[in-house]
PAFILO-933550 format. One record per residue (C-alpha): residue number from 1; z, y, x. Coordinates in nm, 4 decimals, always signed. Each point is the difference from the previous one (the first is absolute). Layout:
N
<pt num="NUM" w="Z" v="Y" u="X"/>
...
***
This chain:
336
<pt num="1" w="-0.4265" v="-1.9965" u="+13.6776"/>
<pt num="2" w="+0.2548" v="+0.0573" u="-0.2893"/>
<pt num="3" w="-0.2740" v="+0.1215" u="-0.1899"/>
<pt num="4" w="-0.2168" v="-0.2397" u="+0.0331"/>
<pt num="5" w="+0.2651" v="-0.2957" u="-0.1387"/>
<pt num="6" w="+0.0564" v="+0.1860" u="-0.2647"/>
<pt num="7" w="-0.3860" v="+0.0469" u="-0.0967"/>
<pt num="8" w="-0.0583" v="-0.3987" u="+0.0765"/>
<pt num="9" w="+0.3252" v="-0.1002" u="-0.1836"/>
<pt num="10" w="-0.1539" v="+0.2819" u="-0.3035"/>
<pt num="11" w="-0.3274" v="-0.1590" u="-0.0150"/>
<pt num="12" w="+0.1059" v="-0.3962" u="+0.0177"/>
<pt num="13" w="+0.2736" v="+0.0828" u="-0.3121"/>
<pt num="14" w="-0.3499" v="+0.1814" u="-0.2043"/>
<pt num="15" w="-0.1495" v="-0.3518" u="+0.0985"/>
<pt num="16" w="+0.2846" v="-0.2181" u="-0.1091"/>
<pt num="17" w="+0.0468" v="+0.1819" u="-0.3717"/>
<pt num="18" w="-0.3810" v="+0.0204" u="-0.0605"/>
<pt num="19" w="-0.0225" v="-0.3890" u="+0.0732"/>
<pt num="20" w="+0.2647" v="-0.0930" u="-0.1919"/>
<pt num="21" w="-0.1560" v="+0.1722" u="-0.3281"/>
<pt num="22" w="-0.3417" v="-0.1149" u="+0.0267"/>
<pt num="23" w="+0.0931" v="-0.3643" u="+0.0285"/>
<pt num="24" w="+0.1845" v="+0.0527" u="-0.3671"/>
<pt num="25" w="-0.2603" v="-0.1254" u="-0.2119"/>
<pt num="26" w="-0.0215" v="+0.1938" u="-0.3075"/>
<pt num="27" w="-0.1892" v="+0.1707" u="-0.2436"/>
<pt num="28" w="+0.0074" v="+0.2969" u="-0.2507"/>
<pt num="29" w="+0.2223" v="-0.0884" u="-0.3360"/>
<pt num="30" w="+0.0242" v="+0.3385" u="-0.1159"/>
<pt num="31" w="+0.3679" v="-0.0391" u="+0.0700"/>
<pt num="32" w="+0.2311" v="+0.3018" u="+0.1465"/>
<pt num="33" w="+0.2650" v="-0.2605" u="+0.1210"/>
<pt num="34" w="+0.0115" v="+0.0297" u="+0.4116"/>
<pt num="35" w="-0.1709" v="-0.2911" u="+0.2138"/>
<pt num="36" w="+0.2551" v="-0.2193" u="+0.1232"/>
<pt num="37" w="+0.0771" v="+0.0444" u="+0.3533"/>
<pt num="38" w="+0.2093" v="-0.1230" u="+0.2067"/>
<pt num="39" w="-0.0096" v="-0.2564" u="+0.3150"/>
<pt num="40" w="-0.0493" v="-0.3413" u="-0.1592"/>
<pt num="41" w="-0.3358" v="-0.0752" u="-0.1150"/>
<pt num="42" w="-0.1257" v="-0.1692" u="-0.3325"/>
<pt num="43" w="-0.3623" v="-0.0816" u="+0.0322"/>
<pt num="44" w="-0.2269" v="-0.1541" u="-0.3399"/>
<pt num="45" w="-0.3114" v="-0.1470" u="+0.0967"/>
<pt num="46" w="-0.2702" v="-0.2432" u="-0.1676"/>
<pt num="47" w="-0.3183" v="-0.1182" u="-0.1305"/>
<pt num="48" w="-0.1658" v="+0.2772" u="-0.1835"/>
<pt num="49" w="+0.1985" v="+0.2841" u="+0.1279"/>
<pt num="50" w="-0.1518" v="+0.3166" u="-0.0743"/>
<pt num="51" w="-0.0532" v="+0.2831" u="+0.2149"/>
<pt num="52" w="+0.2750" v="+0.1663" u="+0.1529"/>
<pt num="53" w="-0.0823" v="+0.3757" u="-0.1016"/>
<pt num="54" w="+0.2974" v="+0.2377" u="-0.0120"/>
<pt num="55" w="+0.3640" v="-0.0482" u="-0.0067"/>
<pt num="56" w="+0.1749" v="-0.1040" u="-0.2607"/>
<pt num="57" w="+0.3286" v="+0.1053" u="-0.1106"/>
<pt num="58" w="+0.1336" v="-0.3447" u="-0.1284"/>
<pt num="59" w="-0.1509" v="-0.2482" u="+0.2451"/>
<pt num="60" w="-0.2543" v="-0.1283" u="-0.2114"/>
<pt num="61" w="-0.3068" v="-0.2107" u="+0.0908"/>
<pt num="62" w="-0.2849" v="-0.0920" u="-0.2112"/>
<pt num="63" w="-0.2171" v="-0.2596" u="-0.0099"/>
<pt num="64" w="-0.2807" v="-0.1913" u="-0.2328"/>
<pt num="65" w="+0.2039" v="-0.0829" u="-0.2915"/>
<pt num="66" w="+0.3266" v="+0.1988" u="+0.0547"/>
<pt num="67" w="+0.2430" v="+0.1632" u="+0.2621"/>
<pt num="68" w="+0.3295" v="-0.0575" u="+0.1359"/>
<pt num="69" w="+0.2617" v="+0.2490" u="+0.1257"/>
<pt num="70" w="+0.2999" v="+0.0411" u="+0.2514"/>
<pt num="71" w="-0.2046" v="+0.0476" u="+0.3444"/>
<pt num="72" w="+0.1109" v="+0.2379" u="+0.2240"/>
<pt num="73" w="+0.2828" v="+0.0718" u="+0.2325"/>
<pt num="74" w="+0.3735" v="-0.0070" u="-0.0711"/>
<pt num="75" w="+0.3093" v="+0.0524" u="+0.1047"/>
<pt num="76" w="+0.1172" v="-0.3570" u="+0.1366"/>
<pt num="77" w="+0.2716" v="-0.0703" u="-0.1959"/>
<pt num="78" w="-0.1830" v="+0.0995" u="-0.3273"/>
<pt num="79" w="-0.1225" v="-0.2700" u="-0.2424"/>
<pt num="80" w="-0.3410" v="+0.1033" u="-0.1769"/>
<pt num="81" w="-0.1540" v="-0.1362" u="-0.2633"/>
<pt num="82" w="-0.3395" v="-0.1843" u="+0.1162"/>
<pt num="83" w="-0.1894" v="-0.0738" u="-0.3396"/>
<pt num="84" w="-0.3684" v="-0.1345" u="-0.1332"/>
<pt num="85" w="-0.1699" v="+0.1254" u="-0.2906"/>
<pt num="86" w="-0.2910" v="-0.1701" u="-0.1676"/>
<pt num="87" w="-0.2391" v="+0.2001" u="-0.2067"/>
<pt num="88" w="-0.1425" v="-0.1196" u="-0.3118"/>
<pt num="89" w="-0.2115" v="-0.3481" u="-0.0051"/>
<pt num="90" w="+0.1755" v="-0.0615" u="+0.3471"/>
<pt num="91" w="+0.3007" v="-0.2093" u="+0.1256"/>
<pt num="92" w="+0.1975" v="+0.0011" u="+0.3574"/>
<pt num="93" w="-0.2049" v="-0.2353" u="+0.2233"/>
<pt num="94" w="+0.2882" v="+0.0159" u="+0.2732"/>
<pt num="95" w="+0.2428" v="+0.2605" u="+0.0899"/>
<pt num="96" w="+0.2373" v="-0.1283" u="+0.2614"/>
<pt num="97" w="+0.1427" v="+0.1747" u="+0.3282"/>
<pt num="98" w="+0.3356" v="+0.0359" u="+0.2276"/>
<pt num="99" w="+0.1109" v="+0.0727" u="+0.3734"/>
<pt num="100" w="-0.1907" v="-0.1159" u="+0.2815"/>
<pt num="101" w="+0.1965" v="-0.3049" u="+0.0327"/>
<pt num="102" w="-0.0139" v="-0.1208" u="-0.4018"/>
<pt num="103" w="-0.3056" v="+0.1155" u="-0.0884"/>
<pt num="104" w="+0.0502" v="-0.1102" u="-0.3255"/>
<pt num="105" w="+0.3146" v="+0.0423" u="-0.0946"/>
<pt num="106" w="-0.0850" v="+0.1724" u="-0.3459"/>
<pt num="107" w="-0.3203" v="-0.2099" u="-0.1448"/>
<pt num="108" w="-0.1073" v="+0.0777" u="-0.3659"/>
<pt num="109" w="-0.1244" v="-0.4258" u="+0.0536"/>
<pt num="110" w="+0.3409" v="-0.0925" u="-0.0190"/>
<pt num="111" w="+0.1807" v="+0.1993" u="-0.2016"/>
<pt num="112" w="-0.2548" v="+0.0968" u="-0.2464"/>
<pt num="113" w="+0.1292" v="+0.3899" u="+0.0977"/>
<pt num="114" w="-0.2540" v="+0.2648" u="+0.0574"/>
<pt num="115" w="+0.2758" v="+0.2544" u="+0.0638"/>
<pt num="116" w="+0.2753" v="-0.0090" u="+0.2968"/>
<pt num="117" w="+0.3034" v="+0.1790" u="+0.0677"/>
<pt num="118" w="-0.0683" v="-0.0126" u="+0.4071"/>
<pt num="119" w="+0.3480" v="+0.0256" u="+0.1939"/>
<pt num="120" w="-0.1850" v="+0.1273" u="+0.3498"/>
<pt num="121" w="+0.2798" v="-0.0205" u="+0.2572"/>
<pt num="122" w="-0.1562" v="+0.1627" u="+0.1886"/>
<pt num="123" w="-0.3383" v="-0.2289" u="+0.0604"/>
<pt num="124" w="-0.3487" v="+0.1191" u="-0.0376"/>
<pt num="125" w="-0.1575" v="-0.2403" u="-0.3353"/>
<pt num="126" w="-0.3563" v="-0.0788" u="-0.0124"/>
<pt num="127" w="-0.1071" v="-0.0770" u="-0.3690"/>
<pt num="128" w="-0.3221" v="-0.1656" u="-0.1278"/>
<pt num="129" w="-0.1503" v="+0.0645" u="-0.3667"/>
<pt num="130" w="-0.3019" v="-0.0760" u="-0.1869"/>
<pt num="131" w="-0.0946" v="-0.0677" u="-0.3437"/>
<pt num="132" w="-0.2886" v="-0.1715" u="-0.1940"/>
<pt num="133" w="-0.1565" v="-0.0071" u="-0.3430"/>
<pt num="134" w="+0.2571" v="-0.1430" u="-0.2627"/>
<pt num="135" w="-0.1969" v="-0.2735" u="-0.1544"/>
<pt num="136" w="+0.0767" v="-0.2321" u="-0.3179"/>
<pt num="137" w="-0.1697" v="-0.2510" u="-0.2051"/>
<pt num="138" w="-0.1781" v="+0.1125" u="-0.3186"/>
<pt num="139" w="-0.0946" v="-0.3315" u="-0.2313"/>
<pt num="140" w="-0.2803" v="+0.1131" u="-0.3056"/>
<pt num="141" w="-0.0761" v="-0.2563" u="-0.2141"/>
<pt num="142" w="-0.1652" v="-0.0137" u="-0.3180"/>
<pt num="143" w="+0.1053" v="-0.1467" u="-0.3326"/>
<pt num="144" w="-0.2255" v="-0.2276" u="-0.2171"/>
<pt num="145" w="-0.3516" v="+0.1898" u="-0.1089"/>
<pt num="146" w="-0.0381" v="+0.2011" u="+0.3086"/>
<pt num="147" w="-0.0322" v="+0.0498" u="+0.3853"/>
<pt num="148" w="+0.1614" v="+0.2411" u="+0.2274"/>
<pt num="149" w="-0.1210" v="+0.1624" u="+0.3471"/>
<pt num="150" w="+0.2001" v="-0.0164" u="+0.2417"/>
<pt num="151" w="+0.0728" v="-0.3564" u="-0.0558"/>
<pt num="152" w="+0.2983" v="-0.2177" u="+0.0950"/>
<pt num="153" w="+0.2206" v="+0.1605" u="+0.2732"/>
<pt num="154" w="-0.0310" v="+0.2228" u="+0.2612"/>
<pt num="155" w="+0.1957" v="+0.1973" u="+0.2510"/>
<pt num="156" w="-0.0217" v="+0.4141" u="-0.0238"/>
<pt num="157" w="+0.2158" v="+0.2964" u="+0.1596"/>
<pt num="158" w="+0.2645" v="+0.1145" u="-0.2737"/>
<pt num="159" w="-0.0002" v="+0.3459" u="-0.2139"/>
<pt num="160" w="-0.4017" v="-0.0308" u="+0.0274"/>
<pt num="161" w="-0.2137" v="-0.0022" u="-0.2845"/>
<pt num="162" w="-0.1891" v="-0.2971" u="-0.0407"/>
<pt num="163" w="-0.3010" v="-0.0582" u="-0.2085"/>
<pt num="164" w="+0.0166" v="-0.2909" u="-0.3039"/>
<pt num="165" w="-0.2384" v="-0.0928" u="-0.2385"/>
<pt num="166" w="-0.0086" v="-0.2350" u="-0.3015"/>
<pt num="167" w="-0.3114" v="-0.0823" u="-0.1356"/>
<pt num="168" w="+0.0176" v="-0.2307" u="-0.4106"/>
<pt num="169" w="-0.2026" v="-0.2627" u="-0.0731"/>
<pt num="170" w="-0.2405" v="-0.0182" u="-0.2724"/>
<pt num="171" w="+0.1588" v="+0.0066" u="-0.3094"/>
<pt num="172" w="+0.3104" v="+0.1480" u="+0.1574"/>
<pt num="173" w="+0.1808" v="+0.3687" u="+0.0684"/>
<pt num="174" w="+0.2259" v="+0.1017" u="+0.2691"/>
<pt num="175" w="+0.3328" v="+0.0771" u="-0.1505"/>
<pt num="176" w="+0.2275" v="+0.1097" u="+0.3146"/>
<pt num="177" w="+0.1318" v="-0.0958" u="+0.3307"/>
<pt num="178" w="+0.4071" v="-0.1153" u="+0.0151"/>
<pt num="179" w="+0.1935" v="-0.0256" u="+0.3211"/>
<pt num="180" w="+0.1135" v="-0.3738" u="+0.0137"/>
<pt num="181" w="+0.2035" v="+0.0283" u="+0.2970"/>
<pt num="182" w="+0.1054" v="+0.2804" u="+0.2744"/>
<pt num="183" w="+0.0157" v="+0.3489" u="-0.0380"/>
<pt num="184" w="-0.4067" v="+0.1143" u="+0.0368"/>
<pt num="185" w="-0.0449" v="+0.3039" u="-0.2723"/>
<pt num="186" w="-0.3242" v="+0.0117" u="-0.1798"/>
<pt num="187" w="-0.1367" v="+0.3743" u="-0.0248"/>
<pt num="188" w="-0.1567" v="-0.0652" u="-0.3653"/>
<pt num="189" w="+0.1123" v="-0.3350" u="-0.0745"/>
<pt num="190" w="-0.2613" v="-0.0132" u="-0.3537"/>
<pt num="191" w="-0.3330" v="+0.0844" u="+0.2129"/>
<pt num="192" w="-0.1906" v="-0.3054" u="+0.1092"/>
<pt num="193" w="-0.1119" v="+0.2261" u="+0.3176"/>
<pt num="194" w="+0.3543" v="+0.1444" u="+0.1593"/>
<pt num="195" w="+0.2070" v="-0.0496" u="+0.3504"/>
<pt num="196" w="+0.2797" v="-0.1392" u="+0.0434"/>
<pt num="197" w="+0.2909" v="+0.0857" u="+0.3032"/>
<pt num="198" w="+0.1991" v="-0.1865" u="+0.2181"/>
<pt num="199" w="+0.3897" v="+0.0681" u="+0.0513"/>
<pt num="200" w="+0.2329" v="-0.2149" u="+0.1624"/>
<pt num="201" w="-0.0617" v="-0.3291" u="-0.0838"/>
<pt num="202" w="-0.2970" v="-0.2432" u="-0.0676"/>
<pt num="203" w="-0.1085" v="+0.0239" u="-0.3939"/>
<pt num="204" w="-0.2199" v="-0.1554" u="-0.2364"/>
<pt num="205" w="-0.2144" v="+0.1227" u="-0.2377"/>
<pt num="206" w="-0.1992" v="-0.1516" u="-0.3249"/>
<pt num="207" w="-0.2943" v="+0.1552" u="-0.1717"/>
<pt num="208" w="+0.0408" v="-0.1264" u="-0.3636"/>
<pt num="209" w="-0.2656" v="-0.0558" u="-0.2191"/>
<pt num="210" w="-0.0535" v="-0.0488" u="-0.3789"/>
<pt num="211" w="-0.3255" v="-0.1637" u="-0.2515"/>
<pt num="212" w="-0.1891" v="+0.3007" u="-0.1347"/>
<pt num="213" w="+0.1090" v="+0.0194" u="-0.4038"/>
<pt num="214" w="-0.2421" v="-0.1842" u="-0.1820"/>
<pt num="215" w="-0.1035" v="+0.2271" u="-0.3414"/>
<pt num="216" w="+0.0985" v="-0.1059" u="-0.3515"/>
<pt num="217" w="-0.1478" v="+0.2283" u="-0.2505"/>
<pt num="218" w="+0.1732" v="+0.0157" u="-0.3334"/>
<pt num="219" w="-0.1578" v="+0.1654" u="-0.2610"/>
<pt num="220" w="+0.2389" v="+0.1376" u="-0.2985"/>
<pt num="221" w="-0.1639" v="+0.0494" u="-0.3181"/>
<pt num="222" w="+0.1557" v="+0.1871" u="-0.2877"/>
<pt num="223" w="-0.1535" v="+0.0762" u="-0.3727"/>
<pt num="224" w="+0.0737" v="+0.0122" u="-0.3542"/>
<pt num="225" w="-0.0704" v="+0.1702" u="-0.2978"/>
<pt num="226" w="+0.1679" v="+0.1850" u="-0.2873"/>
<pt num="227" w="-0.1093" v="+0.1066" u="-0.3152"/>
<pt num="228" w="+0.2657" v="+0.1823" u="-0.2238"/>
<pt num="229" w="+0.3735" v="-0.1761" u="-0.0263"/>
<pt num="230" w="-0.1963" v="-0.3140" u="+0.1545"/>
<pt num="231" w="-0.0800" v="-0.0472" u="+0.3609"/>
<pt num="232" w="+0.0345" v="-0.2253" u="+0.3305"/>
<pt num="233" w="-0.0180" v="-0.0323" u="+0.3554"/>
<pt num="234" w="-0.0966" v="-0.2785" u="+0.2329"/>
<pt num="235" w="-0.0158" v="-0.1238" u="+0.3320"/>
<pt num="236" w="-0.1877" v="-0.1741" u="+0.2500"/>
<pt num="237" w="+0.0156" v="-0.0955" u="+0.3861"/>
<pt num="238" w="-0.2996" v="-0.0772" u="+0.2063"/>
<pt num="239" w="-0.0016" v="-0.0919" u="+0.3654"/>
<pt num="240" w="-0.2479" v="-0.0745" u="+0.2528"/>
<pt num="241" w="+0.0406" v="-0.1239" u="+0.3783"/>
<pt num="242" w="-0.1254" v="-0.2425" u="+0.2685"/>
<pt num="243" w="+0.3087" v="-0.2090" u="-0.0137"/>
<pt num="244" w="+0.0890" v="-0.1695" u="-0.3746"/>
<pt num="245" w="+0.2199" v="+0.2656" u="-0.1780"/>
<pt num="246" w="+0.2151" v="-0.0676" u="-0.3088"/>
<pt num="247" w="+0.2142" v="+0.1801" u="-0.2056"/>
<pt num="248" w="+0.3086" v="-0.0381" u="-0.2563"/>
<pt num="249" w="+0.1338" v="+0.3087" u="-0.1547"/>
<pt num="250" w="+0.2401" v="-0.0288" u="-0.2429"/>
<pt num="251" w="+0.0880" v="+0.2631" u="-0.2901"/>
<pt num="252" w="+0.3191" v="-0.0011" u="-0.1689"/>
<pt num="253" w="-0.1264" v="+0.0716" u="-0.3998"/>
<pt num="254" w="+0.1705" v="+0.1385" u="-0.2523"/>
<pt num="255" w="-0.0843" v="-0.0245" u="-0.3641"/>
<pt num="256" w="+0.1284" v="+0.1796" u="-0.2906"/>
<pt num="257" w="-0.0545" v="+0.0600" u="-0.3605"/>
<pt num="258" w="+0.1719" v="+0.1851" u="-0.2677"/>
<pt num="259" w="-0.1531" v="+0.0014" u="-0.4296"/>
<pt num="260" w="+0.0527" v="+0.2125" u="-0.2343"/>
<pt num="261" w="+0.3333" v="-0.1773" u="-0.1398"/>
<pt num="262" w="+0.1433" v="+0.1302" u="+0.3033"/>
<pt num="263" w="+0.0309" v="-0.3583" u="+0.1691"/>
<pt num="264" w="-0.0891" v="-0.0522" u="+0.3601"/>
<pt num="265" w="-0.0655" v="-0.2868" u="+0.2335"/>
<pt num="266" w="-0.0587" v="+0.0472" u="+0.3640"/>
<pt num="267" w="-0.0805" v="-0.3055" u="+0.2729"/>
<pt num="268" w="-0.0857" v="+0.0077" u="+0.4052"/>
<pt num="269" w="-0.1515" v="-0.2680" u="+0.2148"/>
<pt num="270" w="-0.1489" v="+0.0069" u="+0.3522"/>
<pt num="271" w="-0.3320" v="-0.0792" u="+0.0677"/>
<pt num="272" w="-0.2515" v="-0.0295" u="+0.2743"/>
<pt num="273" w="-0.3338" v="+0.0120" u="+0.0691"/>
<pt num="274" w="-0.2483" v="-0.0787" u="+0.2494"/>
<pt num="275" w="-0.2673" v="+0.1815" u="+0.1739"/>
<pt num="276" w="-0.2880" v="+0.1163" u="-0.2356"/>
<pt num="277" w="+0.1957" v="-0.0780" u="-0.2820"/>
<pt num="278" w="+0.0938" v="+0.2851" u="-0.3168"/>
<pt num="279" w="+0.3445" v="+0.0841" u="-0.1247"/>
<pt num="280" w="+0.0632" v="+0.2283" u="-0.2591"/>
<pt num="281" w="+0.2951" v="+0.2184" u="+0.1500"/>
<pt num="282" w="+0.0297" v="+0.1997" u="-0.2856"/>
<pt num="283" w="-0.0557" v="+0.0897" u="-0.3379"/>
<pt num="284" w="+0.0766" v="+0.1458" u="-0.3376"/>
<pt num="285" w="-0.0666" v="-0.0005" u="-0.3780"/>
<pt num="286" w="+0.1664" v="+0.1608" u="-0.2779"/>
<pt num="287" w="-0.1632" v="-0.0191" u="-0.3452"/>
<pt num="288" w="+0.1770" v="+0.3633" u="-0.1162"/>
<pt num="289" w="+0.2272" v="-0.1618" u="-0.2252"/>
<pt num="290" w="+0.2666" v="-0.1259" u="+0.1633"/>
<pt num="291" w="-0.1269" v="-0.3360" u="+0.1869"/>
<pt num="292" w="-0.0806" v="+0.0372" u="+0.3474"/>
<pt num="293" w="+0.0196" v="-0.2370" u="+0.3402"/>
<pt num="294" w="-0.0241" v="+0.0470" u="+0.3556"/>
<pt num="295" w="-0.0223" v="-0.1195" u="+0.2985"/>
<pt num="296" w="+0.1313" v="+0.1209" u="+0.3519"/>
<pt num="297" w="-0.0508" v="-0.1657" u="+0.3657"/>
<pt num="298" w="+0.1744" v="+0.0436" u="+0.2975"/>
<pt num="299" w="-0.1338" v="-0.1534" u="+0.3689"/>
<pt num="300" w="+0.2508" v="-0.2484" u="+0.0760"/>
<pt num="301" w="-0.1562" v="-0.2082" u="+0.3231"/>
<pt num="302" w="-0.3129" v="+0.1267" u="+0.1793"/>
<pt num="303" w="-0.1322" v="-0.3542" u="+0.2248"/>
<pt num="304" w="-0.2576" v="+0.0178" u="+0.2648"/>
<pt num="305" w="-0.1204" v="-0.3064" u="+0.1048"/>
<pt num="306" w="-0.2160" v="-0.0766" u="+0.3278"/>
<pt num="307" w="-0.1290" v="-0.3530" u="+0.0717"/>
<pt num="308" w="+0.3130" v="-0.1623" u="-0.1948"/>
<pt num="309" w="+0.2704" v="+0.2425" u="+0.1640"/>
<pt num="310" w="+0.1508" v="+0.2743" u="-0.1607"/>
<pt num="311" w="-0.0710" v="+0.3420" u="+0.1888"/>
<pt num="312" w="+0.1413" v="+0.2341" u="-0.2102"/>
<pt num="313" w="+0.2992" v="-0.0537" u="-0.3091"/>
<pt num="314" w="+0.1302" v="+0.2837" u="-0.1229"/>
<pt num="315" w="+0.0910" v="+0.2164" u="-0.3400"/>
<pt num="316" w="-0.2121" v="+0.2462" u="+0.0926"/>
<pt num="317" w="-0.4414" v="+0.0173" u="+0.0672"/>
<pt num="318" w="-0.0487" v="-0.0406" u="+0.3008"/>
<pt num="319" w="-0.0284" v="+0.3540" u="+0.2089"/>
<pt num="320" w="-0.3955" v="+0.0601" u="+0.0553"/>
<pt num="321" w="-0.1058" v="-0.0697" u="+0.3750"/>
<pt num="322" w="+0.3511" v="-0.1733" u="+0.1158"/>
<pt num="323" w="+0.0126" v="-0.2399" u="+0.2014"/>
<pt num="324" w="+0.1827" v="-0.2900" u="-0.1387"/>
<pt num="325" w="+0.0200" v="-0.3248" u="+0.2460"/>
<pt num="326" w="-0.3055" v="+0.0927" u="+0.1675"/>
<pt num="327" w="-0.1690" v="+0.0819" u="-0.3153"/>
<pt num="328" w="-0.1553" v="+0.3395" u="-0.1015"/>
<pt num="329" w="+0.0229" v="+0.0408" u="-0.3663"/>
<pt num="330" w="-0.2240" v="+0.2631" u="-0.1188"/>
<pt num="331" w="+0.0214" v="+0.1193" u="-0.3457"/>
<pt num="332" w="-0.2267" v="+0.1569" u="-0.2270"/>
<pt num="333" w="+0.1431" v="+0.1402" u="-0.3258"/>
<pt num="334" w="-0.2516" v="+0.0326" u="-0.2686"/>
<pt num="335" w="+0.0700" v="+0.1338" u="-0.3671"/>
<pt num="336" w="-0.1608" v="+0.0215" u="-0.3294"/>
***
């Protein structure tokens, strides 16, 4: 009779401790920490909850869009750490939990906590978890001379990629997108077809847009001659475009002459000239005997002029196929 006791009480205790750990829901975390045990019982449960596989050495439980950990048993007078994790492009739906009779006396709803410090005294705790896609607003608009697809604002899951396009008007060129407001990153910011992401707020983006350069061509024409101690060299500027074009370019001339009494006189004035009009830039003459003048230029104002407004001042011509004020200047240099 003693022997059969013992075999009844042997079998019931093999019951008891092989019910206790399959109730521990867990799962493999590659972890060599030992499962909890103990006789007080966390349990994590929820929407989405993924299969319960293998055991787990840290209590963990996953679900669609992230995990939480602290379930299994403890020691009664412990106080585990119960916690939710979001994965990327998801946020804590709800993650609350407690004792039987305060079900939810830890609630990530009211405290905005999706970790607890659980003091157990003792109780069994029940918790509930679940997640869902972190979604903000992205806001595409498009500046003047263009359109944009998607348009306006919509709602999409953060660290996504999402598709944007800016397509120019006639007469216009994309020139980049800027973020306006939020912290959405761009992957290539100066491509008119790119994708944008989502972080944690709601952003706005603006596809900019700019008038294709209209074309100026200025022609610079250079020639002279020189035939022993006598010679010159003069110069002419012709341009050509579908808007009215004018020019003023000014040379600083210098002037000097010397005779054979050893005398000299020298003199320098600015002067400007027009489009299609000559100016002799430079030039010599020296008879052999002693007399001799000449004449030196240096550019001193370079004026572009485009339907009354100037487009381009400087001391310099103008650099061939820059884009000055929306204006392509071409140049052509042509000598002799």
């Amino acid at each position: 009779m003693r022997k059969v006791k013992f075999l009844l009480l042997a079998a019931l205790t093999a019951m008891f401790v092989g019910c206790q750990s399959d109730e521990v829901l867990e799962q493999d975390s590659g972890n060599d920490r030992p499962t909890p045990t103990g006789d007080t019982r966390i349990t994590i449960e929820g929407e989405g909850m993924k299969d319960v596989k293998t055991r787990s050495s840290d209590g963990r439980v996953d679900f669609t869009g992230g995990y939480a950990t602290g379930a299994g048993l403890y020691n009664g007078t412990s106080t585990p750490t119960v916690a939710a994790y979001p994965n990327p492009g998801y946020e804590v739906n709800y993650f609350y939990g407690g004792p039987a009779n305060e079900p939810q006396k830890y609630d990530y709803a009211q405290s905005s906590a999706s970790s607890f410090e659980v003091k157990l005294d003792g109780q069994d705790h029940r918790f509930h978890c679940g997640f869902k896609e972190k979604k903000r607003n992205l806001t595409v608009n498009a500046g003047s001379g263009g359109s944009v697809s998607p348009s306006g604002t919509n709602s999409y899951q953060v660290e996504n990629a999402i598709n944007i396009t800016a397509t120019p008007n006639t007469g216009y060129r994309f020139s980049g997108w800027t973020v306006t407001e939020g912290d959405a990153t761009i992957a290539n910011s100066g491509s008119s077809s790119t994708t944008a992401t989502l972080h944690s707020s709601n952003s706005t983006i603006t596809a900019k847009f700019e008038r294709n350069a209209t074309p100026i061509n200025l022609t610079i024409r250079e020639w002279g001659e020189s035939s022993g101690n006598a010679g010159y060299t003069k110069i002419k500027f012709e341009v050509s475009s579908l808007v009215t074009v004018s020019l003023e370019v000014t040379y600083f001339v210098e002037y000097d002459t010397w005779r054979d009494d050893g005398t000299t006189d020298g003199a320098a004035i600015s002067v400007t000239i027009g489009a299609n009009e000559e100016l002799e830039i430079d030039s010599y003459d020296d008879d052999g005997y002693g007399n001799g003048e000449r004449k030196t230029s240096t550019l001193e104002r370079f004026i572009i002029k485009a339907n009354g407004s100037i487009i381009y001042d400087n001391t310099n011509f103008p650099v061939n196929g820059s884009i000055y004020n929306g204006y392509q200047i071409n140049v052509t240099n042509i000598n002799g």
